[in-house]
Structures are given as structure tokens and as C-alpha cells.
C-alpha positions in Angstrom: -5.8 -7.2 -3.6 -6.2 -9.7 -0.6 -3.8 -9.0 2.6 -1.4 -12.1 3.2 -1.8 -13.0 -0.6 -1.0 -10.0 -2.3 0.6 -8.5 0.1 2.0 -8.3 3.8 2.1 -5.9 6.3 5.9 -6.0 8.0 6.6 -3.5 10.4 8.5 -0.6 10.3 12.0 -0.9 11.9 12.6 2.9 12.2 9.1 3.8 13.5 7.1 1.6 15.8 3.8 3.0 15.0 4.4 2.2 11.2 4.0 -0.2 8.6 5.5 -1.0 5.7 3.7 -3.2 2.7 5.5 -6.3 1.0 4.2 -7.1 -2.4 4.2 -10.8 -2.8 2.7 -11.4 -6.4 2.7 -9.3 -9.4 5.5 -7.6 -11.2 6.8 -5.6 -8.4 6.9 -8.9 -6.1 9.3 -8.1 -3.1 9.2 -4.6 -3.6 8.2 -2.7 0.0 6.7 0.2 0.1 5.1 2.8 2.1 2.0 5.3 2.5 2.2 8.8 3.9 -0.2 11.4 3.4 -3.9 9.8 2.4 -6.5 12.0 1.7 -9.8 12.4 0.3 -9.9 14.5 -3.2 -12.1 17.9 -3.2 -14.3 16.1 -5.4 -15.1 13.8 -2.7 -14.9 10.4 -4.9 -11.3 10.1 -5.1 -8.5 9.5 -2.4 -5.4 10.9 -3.5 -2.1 9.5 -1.7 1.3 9.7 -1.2 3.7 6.4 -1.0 7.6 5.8 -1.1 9.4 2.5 -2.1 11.7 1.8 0.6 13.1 -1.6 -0.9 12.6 -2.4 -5.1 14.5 -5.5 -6.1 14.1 -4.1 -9.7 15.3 -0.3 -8.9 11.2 0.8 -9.3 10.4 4.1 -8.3 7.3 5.9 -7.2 7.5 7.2 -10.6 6.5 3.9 -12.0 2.7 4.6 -13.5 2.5 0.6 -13.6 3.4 0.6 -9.5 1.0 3.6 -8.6 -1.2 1.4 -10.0 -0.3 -1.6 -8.0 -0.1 0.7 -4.4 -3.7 2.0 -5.2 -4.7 -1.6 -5.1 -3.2 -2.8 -2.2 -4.4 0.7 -0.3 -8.0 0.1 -1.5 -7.4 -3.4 -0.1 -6.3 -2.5 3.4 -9.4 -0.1 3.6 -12.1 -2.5 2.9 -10.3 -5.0 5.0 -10.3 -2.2 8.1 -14.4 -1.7 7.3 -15.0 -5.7 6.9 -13.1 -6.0 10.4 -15.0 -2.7 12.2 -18.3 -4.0 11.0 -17.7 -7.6 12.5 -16.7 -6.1 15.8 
């Protein structure tokens, strides 16, 4: 998923050093949600992560196997975007 296409970042009114992520296509367009707690699995191939939905149009919860799906995507997004934009520096 492509940042600004897929999704947005939109700060976090509550926390200044926070984002929150507006999904902008899909089936859970306008639907924010949030990450806490990213980690790597003990496996060492996975990343296992914890998100919230602050704002579902729809009622969709973290529950939502469909949506888990979807924030996986986004979160893989956002970290190749950070290593694109590290190597170009």
C-alpha cells in the first residue's frame, strides 16, 4: 500500500508525538486506525503488532480478520517507505 494513495498519516490530537492512519481506498475507506506495540516474532521473519481503530464509519473492529489484513499492509507500507527514505539520505 502506497502512503498518500492508500492511506494518510493525520496526526494524533491527544498525543503530539503520534500518528494515526486514514485508509482512503479499500473496504474499510475512512476508517482510522492506530499501531502500538510492533515487534519482531521469536522466529525472526515475522513482525507481530498491535493496532486499535479509533474511527470506523462501518462499526469495524480490530477483530475484523479482513481489516488485520488491511493494517498489515499499510504497516508494511510505512516500513519500506522509512528504508526507501533512509537509504536516499
Amino acid at each position: 500500500m502506497k502512503e498518500n494513495i492508500d492511506y494518510e498519516l493525520v496526526p494524533n490530537s491527544d498525543r503530539d508525538d503520534h500518528w494515526n492512519i486514514r485508509i482512503l481506498t479499500g473496504e474499510f475507506v475512512e476508517t482510522v486506525i492506530s499501531f502500538g506495540a510492533i515487534k519482531v516474532a521469536e522466529d525472526g521473519e515475522h513482525l507481530n503488532f498491535d493496532f486499535s481503530v479509533d474511527y470506523s464509519p462501518v462499526g469495524d473492529s480490530s477483530d475484523n480478520v479482513d481489516l488485520q489484513l488491511t493494517a498489515g499492509s499499510i504497516l508494511l507500507g510505512i516500513i519500506e517507505n522509512s528504508i526507501k527514505e533512509s537509504d536516499e539520505r
